[in-house]
KOLMARGU-10091 format. One line per field, with one value per atom (N, C-alpha, C): atom name; x, y, z; residue number from 0; residue in three letters. Coordinates in Angstrom, 3 decimals, always signed. Example, Ala and Ser with C-alpha at 12.3 -4.5 7.8 and 13.67 -1.06 7.14 Angstrom:
REM KOLMARGU-10091
atom <- N/CA/C/N/CA/C .
X <- +13.190/+12.300/+13.200/+12.850/+13.670/+12.900 .
Y <- -5.690/-4.500/-3.300/-2.250/-1.060/+0.030 .
Z <- +7.800/+7.800/+7.800/+7.080/+7.140/+7.870 .
nr <- 0/0/0/1/1/1 .
rest <- ala/ala/ala/ser/ser/ser .
This chain:
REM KOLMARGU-10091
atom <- N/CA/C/N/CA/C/N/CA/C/N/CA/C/N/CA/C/N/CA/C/N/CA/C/N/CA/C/N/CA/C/N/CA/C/N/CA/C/N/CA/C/N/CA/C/N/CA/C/N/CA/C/N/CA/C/N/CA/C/N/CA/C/N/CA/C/N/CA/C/N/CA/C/N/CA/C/N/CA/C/N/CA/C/N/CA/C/N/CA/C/N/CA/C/N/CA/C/N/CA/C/N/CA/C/N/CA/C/N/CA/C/N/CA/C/N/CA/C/N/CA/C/N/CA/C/N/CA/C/N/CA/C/N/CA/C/N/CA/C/N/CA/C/N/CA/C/N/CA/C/N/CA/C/N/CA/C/N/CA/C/N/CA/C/N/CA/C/N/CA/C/N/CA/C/N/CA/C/N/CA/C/N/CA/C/N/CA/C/N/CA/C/N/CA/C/N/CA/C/N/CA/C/N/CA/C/N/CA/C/N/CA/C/N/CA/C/N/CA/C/N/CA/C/N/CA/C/N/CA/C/N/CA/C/N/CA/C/N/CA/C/N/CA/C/N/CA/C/N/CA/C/N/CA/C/N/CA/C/N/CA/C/N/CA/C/N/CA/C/N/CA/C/N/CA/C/N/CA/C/N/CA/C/N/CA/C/N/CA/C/N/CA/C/N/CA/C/N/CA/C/N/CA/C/N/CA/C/N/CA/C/N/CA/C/N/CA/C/N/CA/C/N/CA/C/N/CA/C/N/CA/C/N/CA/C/N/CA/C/N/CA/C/N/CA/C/N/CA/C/N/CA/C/N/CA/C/N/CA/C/N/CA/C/N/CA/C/N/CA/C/N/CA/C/N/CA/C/N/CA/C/N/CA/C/N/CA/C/N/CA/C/N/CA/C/N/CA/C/N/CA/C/N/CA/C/N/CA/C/N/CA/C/N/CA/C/N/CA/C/N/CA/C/N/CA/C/N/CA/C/N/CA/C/N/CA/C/N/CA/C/N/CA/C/N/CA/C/N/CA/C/N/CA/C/N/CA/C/N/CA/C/N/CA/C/N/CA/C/N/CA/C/N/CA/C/N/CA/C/N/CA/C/N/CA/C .
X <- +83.835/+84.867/+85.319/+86.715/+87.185/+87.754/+87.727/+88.094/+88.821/+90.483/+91.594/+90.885/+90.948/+90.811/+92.253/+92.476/+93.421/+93.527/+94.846/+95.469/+96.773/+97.069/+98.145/+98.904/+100.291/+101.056/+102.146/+102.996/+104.191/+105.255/+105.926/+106.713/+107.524/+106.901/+107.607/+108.914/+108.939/+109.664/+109.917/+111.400/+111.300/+112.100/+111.696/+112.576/+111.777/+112.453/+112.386/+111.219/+111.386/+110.042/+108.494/+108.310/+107.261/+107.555/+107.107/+106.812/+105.850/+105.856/+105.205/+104.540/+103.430/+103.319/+101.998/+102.698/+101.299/+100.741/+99.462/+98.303/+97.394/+96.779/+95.876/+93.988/+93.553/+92.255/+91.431/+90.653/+89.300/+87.999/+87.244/+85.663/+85.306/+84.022/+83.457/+83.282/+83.038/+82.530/+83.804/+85.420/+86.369/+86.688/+86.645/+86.456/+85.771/+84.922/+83.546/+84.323/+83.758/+84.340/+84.317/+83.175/+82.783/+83.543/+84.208/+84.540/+85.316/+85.605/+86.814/+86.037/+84.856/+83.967/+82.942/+82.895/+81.656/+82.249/+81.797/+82.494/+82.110/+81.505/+80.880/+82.330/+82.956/+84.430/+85.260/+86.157/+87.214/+88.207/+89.480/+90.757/+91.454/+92.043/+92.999/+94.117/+94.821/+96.404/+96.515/+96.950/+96.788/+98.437/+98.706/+99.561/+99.695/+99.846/+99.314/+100.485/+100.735/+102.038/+101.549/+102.516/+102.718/+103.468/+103.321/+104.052/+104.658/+103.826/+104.685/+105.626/+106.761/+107.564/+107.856/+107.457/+107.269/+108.805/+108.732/+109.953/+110.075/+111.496/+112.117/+111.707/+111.274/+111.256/+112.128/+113.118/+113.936/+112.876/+112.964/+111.607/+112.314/+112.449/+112.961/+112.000/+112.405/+111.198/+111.004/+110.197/+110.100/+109.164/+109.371/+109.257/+107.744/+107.286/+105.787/+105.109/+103.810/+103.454/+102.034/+101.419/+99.639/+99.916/+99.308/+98.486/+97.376/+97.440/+96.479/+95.761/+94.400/+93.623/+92.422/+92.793/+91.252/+89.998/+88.862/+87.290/+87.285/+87.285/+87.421/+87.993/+89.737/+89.918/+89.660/+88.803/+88.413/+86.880/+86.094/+84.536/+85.349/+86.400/+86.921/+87.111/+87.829/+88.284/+87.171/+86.399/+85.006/+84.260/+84.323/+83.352/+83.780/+85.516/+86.128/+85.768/+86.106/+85.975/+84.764/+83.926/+82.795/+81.049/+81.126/+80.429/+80.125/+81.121/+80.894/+80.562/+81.779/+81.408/+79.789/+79.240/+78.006/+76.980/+77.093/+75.986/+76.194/+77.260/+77.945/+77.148/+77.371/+76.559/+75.605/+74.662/+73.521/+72.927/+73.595/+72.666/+72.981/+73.896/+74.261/+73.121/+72.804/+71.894/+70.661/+69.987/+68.877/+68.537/+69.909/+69.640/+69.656/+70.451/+69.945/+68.759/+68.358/+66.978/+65.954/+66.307/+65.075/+65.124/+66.408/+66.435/+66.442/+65.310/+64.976/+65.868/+66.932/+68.033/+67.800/+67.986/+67.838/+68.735/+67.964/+68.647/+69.920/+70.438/+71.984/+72.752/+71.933/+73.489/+73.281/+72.488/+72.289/+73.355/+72.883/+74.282/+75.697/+75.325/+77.049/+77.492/+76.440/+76.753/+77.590/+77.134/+77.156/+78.457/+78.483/+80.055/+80.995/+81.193/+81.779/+82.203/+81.461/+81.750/+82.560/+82.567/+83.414/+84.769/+85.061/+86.700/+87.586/+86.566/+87.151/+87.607/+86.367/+86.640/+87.541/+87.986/+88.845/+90.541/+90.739/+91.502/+92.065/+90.771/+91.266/+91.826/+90.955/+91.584/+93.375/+93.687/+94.757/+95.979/+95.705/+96.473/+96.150/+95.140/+95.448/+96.183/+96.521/+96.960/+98.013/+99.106/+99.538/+99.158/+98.303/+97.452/+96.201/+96.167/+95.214/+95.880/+97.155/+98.138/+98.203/+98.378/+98.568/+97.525/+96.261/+94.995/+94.278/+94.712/+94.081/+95.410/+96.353/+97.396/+97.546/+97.974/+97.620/+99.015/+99.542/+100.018/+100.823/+101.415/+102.182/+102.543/+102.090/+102.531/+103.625/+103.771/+104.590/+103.341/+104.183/+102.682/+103.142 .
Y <- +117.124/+117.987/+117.427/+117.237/+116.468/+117.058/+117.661/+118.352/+117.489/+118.215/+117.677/+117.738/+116.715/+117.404/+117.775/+118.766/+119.281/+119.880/+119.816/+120.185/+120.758/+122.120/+122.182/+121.691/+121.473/+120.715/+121.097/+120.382/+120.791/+119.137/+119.080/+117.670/+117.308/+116.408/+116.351/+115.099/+114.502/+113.283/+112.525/+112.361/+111.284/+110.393/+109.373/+108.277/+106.874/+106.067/+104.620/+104.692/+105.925/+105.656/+106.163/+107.025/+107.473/+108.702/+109.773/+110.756/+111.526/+112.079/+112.051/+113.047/+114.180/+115.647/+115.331/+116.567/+117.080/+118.246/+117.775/+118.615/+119.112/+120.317/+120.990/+120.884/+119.271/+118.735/+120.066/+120.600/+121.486/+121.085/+121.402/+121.442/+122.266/+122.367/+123.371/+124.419/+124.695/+125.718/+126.555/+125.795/+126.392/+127.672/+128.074/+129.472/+130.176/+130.080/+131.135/+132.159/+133.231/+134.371/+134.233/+133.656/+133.552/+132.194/+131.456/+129.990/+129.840/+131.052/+130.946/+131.126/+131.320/+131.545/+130.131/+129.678/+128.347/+127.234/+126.569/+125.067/+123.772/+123.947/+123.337/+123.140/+124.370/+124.440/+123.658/+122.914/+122.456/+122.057/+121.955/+121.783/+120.326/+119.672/+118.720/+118.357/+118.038/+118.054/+116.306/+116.038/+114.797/+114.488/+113.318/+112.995/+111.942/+112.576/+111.813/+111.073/+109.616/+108.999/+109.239/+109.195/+109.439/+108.813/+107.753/+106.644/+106.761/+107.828/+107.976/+109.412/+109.261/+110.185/+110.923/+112.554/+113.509/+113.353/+113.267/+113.938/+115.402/+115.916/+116.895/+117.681/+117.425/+117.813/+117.087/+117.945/+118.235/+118.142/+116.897/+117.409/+117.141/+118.243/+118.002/+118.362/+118.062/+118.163/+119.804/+120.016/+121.632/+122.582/+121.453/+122.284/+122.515/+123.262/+123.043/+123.112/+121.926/+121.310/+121.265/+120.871/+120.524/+118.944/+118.254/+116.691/+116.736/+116.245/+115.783/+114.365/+114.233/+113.230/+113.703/+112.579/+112.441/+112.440/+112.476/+112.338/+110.918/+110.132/+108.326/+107.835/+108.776/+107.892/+108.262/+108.849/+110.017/+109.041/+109.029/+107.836/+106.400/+105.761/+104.547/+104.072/+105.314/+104.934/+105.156/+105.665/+106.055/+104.936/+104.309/+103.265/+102.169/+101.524/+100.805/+100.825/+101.579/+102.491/+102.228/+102.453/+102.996/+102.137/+102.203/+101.888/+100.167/+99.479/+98.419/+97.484/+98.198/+97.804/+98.182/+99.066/+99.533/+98.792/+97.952/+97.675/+95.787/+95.640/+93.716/+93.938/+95.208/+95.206/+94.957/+95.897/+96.301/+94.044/+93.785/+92.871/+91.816/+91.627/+90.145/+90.638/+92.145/+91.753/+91.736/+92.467/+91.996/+90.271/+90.010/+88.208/+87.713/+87.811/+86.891/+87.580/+88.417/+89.528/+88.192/+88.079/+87.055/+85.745/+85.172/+83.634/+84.011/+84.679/+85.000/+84.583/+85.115/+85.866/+86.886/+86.435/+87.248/+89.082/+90.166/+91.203/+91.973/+90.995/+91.553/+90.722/+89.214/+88.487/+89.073/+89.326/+89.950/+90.606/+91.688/+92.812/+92.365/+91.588/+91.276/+90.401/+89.846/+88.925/+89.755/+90.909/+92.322/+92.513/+92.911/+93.381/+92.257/+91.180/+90.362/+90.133/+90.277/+90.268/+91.291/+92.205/+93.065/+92.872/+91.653/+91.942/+90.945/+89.597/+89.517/+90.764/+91.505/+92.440/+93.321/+93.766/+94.440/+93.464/+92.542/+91.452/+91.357/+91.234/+90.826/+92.546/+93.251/+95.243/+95.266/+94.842/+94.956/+94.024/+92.729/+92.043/+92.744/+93.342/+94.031/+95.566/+95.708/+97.140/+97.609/+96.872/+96.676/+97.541/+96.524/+96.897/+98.045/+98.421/+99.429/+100.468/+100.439/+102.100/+102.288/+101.138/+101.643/+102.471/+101.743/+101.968/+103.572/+103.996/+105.075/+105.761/+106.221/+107.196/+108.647/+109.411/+110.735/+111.388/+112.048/+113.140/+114.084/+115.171/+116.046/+117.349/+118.680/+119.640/+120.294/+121.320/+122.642/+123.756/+124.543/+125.291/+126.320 .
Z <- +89.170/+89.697/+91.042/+90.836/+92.443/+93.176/+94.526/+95.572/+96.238/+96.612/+97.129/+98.503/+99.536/+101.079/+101.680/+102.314/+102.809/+103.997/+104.807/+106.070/+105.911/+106.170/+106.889/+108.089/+108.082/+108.896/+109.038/+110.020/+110.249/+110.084/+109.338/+109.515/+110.848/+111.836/+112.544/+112.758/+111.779/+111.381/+110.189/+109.268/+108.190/+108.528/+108.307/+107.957/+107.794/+107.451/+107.029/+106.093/+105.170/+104.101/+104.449/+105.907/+106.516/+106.950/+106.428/+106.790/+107.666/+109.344/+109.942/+110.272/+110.050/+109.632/+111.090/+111.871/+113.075/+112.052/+112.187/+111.910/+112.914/+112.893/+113.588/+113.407/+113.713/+113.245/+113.502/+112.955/+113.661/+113.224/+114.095/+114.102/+112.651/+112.260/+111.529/+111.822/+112.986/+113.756/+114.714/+114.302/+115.137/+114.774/+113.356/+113.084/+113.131/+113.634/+113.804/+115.032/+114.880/+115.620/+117.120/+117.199/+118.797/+119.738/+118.811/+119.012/+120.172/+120.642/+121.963/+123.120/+123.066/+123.744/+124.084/+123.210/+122.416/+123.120/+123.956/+123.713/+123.010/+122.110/+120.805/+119.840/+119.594/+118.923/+119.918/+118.909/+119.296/+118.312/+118.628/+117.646/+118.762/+117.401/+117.955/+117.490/+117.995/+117.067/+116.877/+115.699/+115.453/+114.466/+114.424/+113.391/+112.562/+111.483/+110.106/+109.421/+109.336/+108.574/+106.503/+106.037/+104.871/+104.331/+103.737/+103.161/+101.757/+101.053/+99.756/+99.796/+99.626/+99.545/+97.942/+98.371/+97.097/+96.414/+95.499/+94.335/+94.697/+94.506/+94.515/+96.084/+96.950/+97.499/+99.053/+99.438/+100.521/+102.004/+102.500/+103.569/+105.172/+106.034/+107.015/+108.491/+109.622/+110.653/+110.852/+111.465/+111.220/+109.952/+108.931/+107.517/+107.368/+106.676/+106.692/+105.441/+105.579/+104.234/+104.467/+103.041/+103.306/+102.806/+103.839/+103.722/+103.242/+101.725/+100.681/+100.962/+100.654/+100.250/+99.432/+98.660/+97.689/+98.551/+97.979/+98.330/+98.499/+97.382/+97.375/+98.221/+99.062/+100.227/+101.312/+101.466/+103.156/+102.420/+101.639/+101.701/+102.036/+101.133/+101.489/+102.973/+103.509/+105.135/+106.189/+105.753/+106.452/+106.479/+105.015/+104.635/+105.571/+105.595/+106.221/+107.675/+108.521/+109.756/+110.816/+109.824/+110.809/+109.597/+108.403/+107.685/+107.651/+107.420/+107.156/+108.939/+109.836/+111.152/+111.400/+110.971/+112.369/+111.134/+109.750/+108.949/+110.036/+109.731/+110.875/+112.233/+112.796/+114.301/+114.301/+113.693/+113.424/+112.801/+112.111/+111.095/+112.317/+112.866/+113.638/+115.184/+115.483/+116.479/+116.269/+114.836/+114.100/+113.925/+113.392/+113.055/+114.932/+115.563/+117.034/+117.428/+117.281/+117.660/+117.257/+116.139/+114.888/+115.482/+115.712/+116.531/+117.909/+118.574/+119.953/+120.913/+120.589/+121.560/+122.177/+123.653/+124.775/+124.033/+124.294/+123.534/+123.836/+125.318/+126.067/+125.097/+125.394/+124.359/+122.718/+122.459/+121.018/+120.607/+121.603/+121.583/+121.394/+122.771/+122.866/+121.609/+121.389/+119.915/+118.841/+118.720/+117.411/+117.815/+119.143/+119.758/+119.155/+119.590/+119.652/+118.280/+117.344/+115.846/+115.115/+115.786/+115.579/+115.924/+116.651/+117.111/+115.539/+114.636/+113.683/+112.566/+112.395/+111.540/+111.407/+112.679/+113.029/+112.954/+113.555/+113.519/+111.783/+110.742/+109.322/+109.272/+109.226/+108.748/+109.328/+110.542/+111.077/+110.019/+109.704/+109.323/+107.483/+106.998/+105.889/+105.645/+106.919/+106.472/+105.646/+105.828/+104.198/+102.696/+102.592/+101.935/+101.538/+102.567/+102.927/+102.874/+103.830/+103.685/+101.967/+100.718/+99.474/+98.989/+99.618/+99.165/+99.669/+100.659/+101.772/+101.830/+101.127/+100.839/+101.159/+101.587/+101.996/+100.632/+100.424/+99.526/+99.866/+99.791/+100.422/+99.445/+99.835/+98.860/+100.095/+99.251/+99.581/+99.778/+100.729/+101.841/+100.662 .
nr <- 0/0/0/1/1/1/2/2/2/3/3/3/4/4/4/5/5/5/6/6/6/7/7/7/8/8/8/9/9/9/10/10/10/11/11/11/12/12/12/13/13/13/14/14/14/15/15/15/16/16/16/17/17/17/18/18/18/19/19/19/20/20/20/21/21/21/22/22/22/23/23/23/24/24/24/25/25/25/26/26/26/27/27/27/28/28/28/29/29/29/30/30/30/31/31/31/32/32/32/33/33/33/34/34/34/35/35/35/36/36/36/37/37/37/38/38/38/39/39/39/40/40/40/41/41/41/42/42/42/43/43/43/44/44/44/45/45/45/46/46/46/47/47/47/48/48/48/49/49/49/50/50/50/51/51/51/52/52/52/53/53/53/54/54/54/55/55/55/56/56/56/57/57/57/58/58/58/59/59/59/60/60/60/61/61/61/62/62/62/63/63/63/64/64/64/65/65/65/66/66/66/67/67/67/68/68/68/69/69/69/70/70/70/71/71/71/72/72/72/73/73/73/74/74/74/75/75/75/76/76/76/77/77/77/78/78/78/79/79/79/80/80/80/81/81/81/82/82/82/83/83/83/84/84/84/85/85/85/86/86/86/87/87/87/88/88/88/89/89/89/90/90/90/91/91/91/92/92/92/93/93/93/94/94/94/95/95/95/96/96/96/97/97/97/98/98/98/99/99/99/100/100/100/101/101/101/102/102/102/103/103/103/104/104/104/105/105/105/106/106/106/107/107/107/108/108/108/109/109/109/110/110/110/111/111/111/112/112/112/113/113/113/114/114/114/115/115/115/116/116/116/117/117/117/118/118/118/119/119/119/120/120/120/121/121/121/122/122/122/123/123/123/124/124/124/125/125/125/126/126/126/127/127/127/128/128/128/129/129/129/130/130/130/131/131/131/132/132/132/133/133/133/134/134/134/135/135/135/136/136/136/137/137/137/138/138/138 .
rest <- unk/unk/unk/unk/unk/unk/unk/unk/unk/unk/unk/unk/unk/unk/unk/unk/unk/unk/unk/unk/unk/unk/unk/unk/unk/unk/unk/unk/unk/unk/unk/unk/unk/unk/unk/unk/unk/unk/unk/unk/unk/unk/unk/unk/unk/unk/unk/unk/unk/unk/unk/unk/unk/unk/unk/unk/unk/unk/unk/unk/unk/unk/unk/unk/unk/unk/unk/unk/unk/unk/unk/unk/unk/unk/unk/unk/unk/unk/unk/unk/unk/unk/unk/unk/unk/unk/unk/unk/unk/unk/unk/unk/unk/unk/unk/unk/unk/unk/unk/unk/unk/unk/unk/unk/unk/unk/unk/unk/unk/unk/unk/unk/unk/unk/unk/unk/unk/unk/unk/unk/unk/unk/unk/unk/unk/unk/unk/unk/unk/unk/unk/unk/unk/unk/unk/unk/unk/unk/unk/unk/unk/unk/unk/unk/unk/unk/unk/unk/unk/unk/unk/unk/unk/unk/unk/unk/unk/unk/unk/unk/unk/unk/unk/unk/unk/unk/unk/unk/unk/unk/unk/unk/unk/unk/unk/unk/unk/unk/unk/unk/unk/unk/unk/unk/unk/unk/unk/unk/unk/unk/unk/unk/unk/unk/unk/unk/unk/unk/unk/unk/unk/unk/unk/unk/unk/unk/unk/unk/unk/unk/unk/unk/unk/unk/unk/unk/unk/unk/unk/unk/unk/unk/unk/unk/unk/unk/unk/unk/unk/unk/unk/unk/unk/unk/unk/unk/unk/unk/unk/unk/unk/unk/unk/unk/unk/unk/unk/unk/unk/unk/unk/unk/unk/unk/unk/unk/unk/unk/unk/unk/unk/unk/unk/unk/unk/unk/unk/unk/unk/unk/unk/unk/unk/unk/unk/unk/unk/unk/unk/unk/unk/unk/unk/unk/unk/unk/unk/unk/unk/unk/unk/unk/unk/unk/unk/unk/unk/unk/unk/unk/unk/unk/unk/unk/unk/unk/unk/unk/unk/unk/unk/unk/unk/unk/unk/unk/unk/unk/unk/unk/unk/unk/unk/unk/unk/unk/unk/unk/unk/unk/unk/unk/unk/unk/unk/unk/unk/unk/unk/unk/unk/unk/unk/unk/unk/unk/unk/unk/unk/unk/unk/unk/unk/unk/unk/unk/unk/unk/unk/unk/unk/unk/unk/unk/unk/unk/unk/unk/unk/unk/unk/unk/unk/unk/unk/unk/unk/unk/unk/unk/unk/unk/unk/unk/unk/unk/unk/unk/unk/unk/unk/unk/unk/unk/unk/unk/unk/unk/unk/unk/unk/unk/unk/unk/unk/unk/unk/unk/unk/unk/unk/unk/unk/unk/unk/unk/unk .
């Protein structure tokens, strides 16, 4: 059973094929009753591009919609993100750790490896916007 993830939004921009919807990010805990109180809660306003444009639907700034994603691309972009970087950190200062590297340059070794990875993700995005797609209903 596959669960849409979803946000309400407000469109604040179309054109050239990108649709640009502010959303209202929240915590887990931003609805809890006490949350105005809590500073554990927090909300953030964020904005989300949308590259595939819905059929039949009339979409102008102002209008208001829910931003769809699958499970597969909220694990995909996670995996991309944060997954595959912190397994590259983690292994390149393990491996200079092992060829008794001092453990600052280690680090910095791990760091430093990170700026290809990031470098190839940038020049794929392309590719990636097809792949990591967001969706668009009617509220």
């Amino acid at each position: 059973m596959s669960h849409q993830i979803k946000h309400a939004g407000v469109v604040e921009s179309v054109e050239d094929g990108c649709i640009r919807v502010r959303i209202l990010q929240t915590s887990a805990c931003a609805g809890c009753k006490v949350a105005g109180h809590c500073h554990a809660s927090e909300a953030k306003e964020k904005i989300v591009d949308v590259y595939q444009m819905p059929t039949g639907m009339d979409l102008k700034p102002g209008m208001p919609v829910v931003v769809c994603a699958s499970p597969q691309v909220a694990a995909h972009a996670l995996l991309l993100g944060f997954g595959i970087p912190f397994l590259l950190l983690v292994g390149v200062v393990v491996l200079m750790t092992l060829l008794g590297v001092d453990e600052a340059w280690a680090a910095l070794a791990g760091l430093t490896a990170m700026i290809p990875y990031y470098i190839i993700l940038y020049f794929l995005r392309g590719r990636l916007r097809e792949k990591l797609a967001f969706t668009l209903e009617d509220r």
